[in-house]
Every structure is written in structure tokens, then in C-alpha cells.
C-alpha positions in Angstrom: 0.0 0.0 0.0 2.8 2.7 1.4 4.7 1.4 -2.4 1.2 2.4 -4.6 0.9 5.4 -2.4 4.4 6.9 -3.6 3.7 5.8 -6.8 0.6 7.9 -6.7 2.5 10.8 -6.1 5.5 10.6 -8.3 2.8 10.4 -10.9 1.1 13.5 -10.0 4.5 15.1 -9.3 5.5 14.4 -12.6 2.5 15.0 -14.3 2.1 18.8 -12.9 5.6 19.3 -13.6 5.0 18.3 -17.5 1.5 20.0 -17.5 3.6 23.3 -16.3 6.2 23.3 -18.8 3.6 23.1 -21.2 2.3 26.1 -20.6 3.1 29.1 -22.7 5.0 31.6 -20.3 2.6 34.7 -21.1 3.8 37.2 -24.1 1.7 39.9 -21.8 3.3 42.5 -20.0 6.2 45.1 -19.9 8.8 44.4 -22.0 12.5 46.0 -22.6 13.0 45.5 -26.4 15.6 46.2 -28.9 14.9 45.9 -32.7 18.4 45.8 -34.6 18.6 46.1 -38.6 21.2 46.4 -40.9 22.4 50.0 -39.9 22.1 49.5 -36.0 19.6 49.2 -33.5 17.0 50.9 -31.5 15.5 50.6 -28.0 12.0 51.3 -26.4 9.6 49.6 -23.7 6.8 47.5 -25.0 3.9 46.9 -23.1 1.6 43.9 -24.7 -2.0 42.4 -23.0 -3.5 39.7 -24.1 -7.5 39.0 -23.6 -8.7 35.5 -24.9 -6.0 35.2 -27.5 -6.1 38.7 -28.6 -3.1 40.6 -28.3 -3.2 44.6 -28.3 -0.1 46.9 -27.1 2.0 50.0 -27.5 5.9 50.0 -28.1 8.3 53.5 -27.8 9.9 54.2 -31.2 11.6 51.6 -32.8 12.6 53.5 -36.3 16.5 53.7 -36.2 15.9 57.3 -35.2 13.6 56.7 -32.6 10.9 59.0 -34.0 7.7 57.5 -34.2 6.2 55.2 -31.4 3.9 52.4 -32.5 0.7 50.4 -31.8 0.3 46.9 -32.1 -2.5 44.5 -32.4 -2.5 40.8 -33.4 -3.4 37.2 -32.7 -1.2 34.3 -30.3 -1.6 31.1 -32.7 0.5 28.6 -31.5 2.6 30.8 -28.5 3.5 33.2 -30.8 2.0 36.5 -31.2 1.3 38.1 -34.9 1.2 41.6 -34.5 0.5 44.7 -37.3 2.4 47.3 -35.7 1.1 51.0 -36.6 2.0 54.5 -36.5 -0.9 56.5 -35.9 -3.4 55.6 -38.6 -0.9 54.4 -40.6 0.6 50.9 -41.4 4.2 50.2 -40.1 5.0 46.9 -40.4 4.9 43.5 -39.0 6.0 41.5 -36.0 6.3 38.2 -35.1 7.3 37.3 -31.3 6.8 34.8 -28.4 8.9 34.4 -25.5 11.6 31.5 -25.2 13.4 30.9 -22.5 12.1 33.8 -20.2 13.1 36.4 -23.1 10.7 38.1 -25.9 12.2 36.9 -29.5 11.0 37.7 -32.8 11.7 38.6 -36.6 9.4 41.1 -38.4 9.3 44.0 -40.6 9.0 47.6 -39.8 8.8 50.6 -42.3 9.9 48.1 -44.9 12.9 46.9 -43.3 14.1 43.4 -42.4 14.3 43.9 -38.1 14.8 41.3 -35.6 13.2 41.7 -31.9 14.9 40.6 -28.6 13.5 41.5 -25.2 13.7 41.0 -21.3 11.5 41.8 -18.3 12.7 44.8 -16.4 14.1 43.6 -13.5 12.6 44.0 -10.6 14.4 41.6 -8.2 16.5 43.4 -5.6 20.0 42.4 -4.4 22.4 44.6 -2.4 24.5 46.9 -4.5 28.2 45.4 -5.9 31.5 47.0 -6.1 33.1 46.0 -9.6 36.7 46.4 -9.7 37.0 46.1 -13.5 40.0 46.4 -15.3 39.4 47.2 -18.7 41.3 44.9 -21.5 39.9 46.3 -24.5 39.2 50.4 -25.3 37.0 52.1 -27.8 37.3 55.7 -29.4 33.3 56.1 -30.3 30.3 56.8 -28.5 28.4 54.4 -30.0 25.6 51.3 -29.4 27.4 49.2 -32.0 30.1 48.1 -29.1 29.6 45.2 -27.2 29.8 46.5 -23.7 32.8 45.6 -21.9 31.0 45.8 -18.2 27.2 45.3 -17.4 26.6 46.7 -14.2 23.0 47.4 -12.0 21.8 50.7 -10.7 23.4 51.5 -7.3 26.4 49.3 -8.1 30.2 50.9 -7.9 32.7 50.5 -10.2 36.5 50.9 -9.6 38.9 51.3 -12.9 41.3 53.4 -14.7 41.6 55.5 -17.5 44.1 56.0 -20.2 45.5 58.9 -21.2 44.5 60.7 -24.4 46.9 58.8 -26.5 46.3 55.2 -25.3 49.1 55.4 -22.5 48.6 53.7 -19.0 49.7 54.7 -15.9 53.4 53.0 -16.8 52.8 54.7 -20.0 52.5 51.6 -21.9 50.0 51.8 -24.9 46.8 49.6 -24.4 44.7 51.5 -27.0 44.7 53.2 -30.2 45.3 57.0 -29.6 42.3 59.8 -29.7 40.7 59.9 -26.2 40.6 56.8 -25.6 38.1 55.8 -23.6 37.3 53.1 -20.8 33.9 51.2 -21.8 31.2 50.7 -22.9 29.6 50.0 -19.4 25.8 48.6 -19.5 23.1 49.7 -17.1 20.7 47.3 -16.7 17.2 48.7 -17.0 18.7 51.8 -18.5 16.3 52.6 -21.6 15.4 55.8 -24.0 13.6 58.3 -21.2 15.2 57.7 -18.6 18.9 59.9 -16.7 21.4 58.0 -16.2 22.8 59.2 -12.9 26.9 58.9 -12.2 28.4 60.0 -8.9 32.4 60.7 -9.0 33.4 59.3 -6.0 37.1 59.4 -6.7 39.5 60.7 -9.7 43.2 60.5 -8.4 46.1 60.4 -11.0 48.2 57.4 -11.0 51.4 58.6 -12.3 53.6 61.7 -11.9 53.6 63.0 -15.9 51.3 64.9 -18.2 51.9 66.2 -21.5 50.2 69.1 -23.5 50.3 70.8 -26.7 51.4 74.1 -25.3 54.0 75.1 -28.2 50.5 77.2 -29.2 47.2 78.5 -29.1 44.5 76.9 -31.2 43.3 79.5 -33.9 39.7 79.1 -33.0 40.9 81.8 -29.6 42.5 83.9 -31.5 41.4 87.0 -33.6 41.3 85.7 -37.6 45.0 86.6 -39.0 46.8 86.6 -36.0 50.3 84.5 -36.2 51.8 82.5 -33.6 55.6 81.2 -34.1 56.4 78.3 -31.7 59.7 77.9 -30.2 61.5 74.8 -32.0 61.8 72.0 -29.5 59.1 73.2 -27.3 58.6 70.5 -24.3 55.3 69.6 -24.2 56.0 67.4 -20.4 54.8 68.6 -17.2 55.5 67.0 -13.6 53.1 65.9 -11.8 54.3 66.5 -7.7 51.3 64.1 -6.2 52.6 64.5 -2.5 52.7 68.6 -2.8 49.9 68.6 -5.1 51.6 70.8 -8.2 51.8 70.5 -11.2 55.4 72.1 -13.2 56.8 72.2 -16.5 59.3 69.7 -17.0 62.0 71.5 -18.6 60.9 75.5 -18.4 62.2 78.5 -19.7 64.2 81.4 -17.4 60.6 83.3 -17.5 59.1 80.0 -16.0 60.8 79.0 -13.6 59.2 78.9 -10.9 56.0 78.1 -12.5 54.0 75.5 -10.2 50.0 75.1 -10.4 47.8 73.4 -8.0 46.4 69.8 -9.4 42.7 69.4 -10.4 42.2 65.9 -11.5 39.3 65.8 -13.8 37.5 63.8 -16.7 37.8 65.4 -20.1 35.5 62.7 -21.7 32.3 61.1 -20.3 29.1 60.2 -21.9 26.5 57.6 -22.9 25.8 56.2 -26.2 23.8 59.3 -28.3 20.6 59.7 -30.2 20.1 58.7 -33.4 21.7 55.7 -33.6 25.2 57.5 -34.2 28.6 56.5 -33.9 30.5 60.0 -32.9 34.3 60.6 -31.9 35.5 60.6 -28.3 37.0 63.8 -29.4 33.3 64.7 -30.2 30.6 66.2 -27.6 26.9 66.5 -27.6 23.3 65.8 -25.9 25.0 62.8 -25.0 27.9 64.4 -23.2 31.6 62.9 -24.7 34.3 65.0 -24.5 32.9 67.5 -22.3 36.2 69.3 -20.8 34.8 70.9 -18.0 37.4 71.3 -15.0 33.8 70.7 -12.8 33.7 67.3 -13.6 35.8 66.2 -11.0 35.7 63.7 -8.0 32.5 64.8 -6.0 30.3 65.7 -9.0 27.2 64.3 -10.1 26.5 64.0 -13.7 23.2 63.4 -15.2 22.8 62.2 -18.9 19.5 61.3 -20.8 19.6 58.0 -21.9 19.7 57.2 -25.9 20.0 53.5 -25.9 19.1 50.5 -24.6 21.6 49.9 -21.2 22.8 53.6 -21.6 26.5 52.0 -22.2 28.8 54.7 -20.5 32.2 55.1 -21.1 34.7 57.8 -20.0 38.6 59.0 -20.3 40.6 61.5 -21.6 42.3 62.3 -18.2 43.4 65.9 -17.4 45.7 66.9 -14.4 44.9 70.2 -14.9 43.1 72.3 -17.7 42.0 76.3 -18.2 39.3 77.4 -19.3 38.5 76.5 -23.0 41.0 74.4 -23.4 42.5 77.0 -25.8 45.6 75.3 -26.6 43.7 71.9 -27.4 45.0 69.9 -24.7 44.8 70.2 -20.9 47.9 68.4 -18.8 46.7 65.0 -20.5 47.5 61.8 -18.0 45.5 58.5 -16.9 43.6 58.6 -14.2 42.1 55.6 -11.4 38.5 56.7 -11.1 35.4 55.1 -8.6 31.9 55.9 -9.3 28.4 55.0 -8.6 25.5 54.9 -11.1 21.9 55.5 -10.3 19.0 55.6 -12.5 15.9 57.6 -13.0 13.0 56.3 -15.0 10.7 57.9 -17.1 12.8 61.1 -16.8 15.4 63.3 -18.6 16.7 66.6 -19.3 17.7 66.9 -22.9 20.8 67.8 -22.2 23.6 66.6 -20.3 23.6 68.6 -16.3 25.8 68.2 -13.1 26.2 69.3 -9.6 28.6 69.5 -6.8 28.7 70.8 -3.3 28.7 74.1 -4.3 26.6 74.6 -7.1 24.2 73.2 -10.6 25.4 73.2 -13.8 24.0 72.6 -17.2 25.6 72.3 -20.3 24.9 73.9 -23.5 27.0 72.5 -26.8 26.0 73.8 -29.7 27.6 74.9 -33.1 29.2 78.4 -32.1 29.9 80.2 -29.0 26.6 82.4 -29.2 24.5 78.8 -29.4 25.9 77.2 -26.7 25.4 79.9 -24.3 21.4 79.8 -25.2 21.1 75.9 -25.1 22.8 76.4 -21.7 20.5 79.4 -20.3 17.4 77.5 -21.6 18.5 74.1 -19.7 18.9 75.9 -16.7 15.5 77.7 -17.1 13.7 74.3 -18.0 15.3 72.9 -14.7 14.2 75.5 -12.3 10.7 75.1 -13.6 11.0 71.7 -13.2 12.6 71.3 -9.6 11.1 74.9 -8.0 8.1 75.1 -10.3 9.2 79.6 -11.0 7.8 81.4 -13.4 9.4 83.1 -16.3 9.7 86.3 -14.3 10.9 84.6 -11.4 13.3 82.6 -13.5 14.4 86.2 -15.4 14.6 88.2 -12.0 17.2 84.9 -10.8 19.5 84.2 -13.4 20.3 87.8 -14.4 21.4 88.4 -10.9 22.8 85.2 -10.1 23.8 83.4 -13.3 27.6 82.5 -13.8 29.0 81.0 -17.3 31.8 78.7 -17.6 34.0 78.6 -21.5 34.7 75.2 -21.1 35.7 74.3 -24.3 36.2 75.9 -27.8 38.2 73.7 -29.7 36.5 71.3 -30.1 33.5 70.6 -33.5 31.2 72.3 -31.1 31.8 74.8 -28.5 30.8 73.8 -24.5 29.1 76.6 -22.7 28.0 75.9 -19.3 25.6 78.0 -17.6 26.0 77.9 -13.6 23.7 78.7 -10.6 25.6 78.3 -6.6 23.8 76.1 -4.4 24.3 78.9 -1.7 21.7 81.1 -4.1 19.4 78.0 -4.6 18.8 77.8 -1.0 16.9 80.7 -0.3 14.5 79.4 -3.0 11.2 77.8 -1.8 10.8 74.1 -3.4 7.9 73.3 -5.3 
């Protein structure tokens, strides 16, 4: 009797196990998709519900310039879901998906274009935050989704690493990477998608050796009056010393006149960004809504940057180390050196600026990069204006009667294809306001 009695069970052990894998795991839902094509990819949330076999849903843009978002309705025949997917009133395309092992896959077409579909739940499951200390084998010189990233990482994790100089040079001034502002990355953010700031506190950005070079022999033509000639000394030294105990930076081999030349060290990162809009591809060298080479002396250990998010996993990479760098960068270089650098991402959801903002303890900044000088000083005034609507909820006048008293503008860069104007408001000031 006790044998038929286990049999009995194993039975209906075994037969609820088979009867559960059977199942279909449910296409309904919010998913985290990517649709990649023959130029790229592009990222957006999906939500899908499904009501006696009849599935109806909305997705974010999917177009490879994330434009238009799109409704879907369709059938589940067999476990897999045939959708027509819609812009507006008109016809987009058509998708093909079901869920396999826990993840949304697919094939389809969308505005006439051959697109494959690859999803995952957002994940909801907590865990305490990790400390990665990653040490970066391979480097990349583009902002860009088409890298693989070299790090995924969860929001309110740390990550410890280092940076190479702007030539490829380590802190024993080996090459590891090609030269151009090379940068450390990509890092993936899971959850990160299109919508959402990407939050990255600098908890630490020490150098980690004792040089820096510069091209100093010069000033770049873009700070000068048109017509006016420079003529560099022949065999201009380009090294500077980097005294970490006394915290001083000096010209290695300097003139009578400079002599006794010695600057105080401000470790900073010329280069930091996410992947950018559009699907693009752009230079480290290059800067934008998506941040990149930056060159702002602000963004230094104790600052909090805040980029929108582009792409799927945000992919954040940073480098282009600077010992020390004026305002402008007018010669083209700061004191250029690798750097060991801790941070700490967060994320927001369902939020973002459209343009790149920071803060430290003493005040909030927002960039403005645009094509000239004039440009960049109005994307950065109007960034600033959008934020104190959003965070105080002031009114134009209010905002007006503020920032012409209290405003202060940073040059930060000039030579680069697009000028960096940062418009700057002291947490002191922002103090006496009365939060929305």
C-alpha cells in the first residue's frame, strides 16, 4: 500500500511538472526590447496584453531614429503573437514574437525593413549593491551602441577602474589602446532605456602617475582674432611634472621666465558620456546631448552628472584624463595623463533633461553644446530655465529676476566641432528658494 501510495504521487508530481512546462509563459506584459537592422539598433519599452488570445499593445519608437512610437494588435496562434504594428493611422509593419526561455524573440518588418526583436522583463528583483573592480582589456574611441559592452553593471552598483590617457598610454605609459581619447567602456546599465537619466556620482578621480603632456607650443586658432600669427619655439617641451605629495603641477624642462612656475592639481575627466541619439557613432574627441568630450574642470571627484539616456543599457564610457586644464582648453590639450577613477550609477525612470547637467557641493550646472559660441550659451541658459521650472516650479519672471542676478557661465571648451558653454547657478543662491 505505502509502495502504490508513492507511486501515486510521483505520478502527479511528474505530471504537474510536464503539465507546467507546457504552458506558454505569457507574451503579456512590460517588456524592454531592442529591434536591430542592418544599420544599428533601437531601443524602447513595449507593453503587450492579451484577452482570450487577442493581443493589443503600444511600443516607444523603434525607427533607427527613434521617431515614431507604434501600436500593435494581433493574434497568439501557436505561443507566438502576430502583430500589425502602426504609426498613428498608418501601417508600419509586422512582428512576429513569443517568449523563449524567459526572453521576448521575434523577426518582423518595420517601415519596410528586415528587423529582428529581442526583449527581457525589467528587472525587478532586488540584491544589495556590488563594487566591480573592472579592469578594462579592450578600449574604444566612439560613443556608440554598436560596441559590445565591456562591463554590465545594475543601478546603485560601484565600479573601480582606470583611465588611459589621451593617447592610449597607462599609468606605466604603456600603450593599451589606439590614440584619440581613448576611452574606458562601454559600461551597460541594466534597465537603462530611451527616457530615462542616467545618474553617475564621482566618487574618486586621483592620478596614477607623476607626468602629463600638453600641446602648449601654441594656441589653437579658434581663440584667436582671424590673422593673428603664432611662431612656436623649435623644441618646445610639451611634459609637465606631476608632484602628487605637494599637489603641483610644473613644467618639466621651463624657460628662465618660468621657472618657478607650479600650479595646483585638479584631476578631472575630459571625456564622459553615454551612447547618443540617433543611432550614431561620434568621436570621443566629439561632444553633444550625450555628453563625450565634455572638458569641463567641474567634472571632478565629488560631482554628479546626469545624462539622458539614448539606448538601450545607456553604455557609459569615459577618459581623456586631465591633471589640470584652463578654461577653453584653448591650446587643445589640458595636462593629458590616466587617471584611477570610482563611481556610482543610479537611475531615473521615465525622466530626462535633454541635455547633459551636473552638480557638486557648491553649485548646478547645465551644459549647452551647440555649433558656435553664441548657441551654446542659449542651449545652456534655456537648460537651466527648463530645470528651475522643473525642480522649484518659478515662473518666467521669477526665473528672469534669478538668473540675471545670479547666473555664472563657464568657456569650457572651444576647440573642439562644437563649442561647450555651461551655464552655472551656486547652491548657496538655490537655498533661499522655496521648493515646489
Amino acid at each position: 500500500m505505502r509502495f502504490a501510495v508513492g507511486l501515486l504521487l510521483s505520478f502527479l508530481v511528474s505530471a504537474c511538472t510536464q503539465f507546467s512546462e507546457a504552458q506558454p509563459a505569457s507574451i503579456a506584459g512590460t517588456w524592454h526590447v531592442t529591434a536591430s537592422f542592418a544599420n544599428g539598433s533601437s531601443a524602447a519599452a513595449m507593453m503587450l496584453t492579451e484577452t482570450n488570445g487577442v493581443i493589443e499593445g503600444t511600443s516607444g519608437p523603434l525607427d533607427e531614429n527613434r521617431y515614431f512610437p507604434l501600436t500593435l494588435k494581433g493574434a497568439l496562434t501557436s505561443g507566438v503573437a502576430q502583430l500589425d504594428a502602426a504609426r498613428g493611422a498608418t501601417p508600419a509593419g509586422q512582428l512576429s514574437l513569443n517568449v523563449r526561455n524567459g526572453q521576448l524573440v521575434g523577426t518582423g518588418v518595420l517601415y519596410g525593413v528586415p528587423v529582428t526583436i529581442a526583449g527581457v522583463r525589467p528587472d525587478t528583483a532586488s540584491r544589495a549593491p556590488v563594487v566591480h573592480d573592472f579592469k578594462p582589456t579592450t578600449f574604444v574611441l566612439q560613443y556608440s551602441a554598436r560596441h559590445a559592452p565591456a562591463l554590465r553593471i545594475r543601478p546603485g552598483d560601484t565600479v573601480k577602474t582606470f583611465t588611459l590617457d589621451n593617447e592610449g598610454r597607462d599609468a606605466q605609459m604603456q600603450y593599451r589602446g589606439m590614440p584619440g581619447n581613448t576611452l574606458t567602456g562601454p559600461i551597460w546599465v541594466e534597465g537603462a532605456m530611451p527616457g530615462d537619466t542616467l545618474v553617475v556620482k564621482l566618487n574618486r578621480v586621483r592620478l596614477n602617475r607623476d607626468t602629463a603632456s600638453m600641446a602648449s607650443a601654441m594656441l589653437d586658432g579658434r581663440a584667436l582674432l582671424p590673422g593673428m600669427t603664432q611662431t612656436p619655439t623649435p623644441g618646445w617641451n610639451r611634459i609637465w611634472v606631476l608632484d602628487r605629495e605637494r599637489g603641483v603641477a610644473r613644467p618639466q624642462s621651463p624657460t628662465e621666465k618660468l621657472a618657478g612656475l607650479e600650479l595646483p592639481l585638479k584631476p578631472m575627466i575630459g571625456s564622459i558620456g553615454v551612447a547618443p541619439m540617433f543611432n550614431q557613432a561620434l568621436m570621443a574627441g566629439d561632444v553633444a546631448f550625450h555628453g563625450g568630450n565634455m572638458d569641463y574642470d567641474r567634472v571632478a571627484e565629488g560631482a554628479t552628472l546626469y545624462f539622458p539616456v539614448w539606448t538601450a543599457g545607456a553604455l557609459l564610457s569615459l577618459g581623456d584624463g586631465h591633471a589640470l586644464q584652463g578654461d577653453g582648453e584653448i591650446s587643445g590639450q589640458g595636462l593629458e595623463t590616466s587617471l584611477d577613477v570610482e563611481f556610482t550609477v543610479e537611475l531615473i525612470k521615465g525622466e530626462a533633461m535633454q541635455q547633459v547637467w551636473l552638480e557638486d557641493a557648491d553649485a548646478v550646472m547645465v551644459t549647452g553644446i551647440e555649433n558656435g559660441l553664441d548657441a551654446s550659451l542659449q542651449r545652456a541658459t534655456t537648460g537651466m530655465s527648463i530645470w528651475l521650472k522643473k525642480r522649484y516650479g518659478l515662473s518666467d519672471s521669477e526665473i528672469a529676476l534669478l538668473l540675471s542676478s545670479s547666473i555664472a557661465y563657464d568657456i569650457a571648451e572651444i576647440v573642439d566641432p562644437r563649442p561647450h558653454v555651461v551655464a552655472r547657478i551656486a547652491k548657496s543662491t538655490l537655498a533661499m528658494l522655496k521648493p515646489q
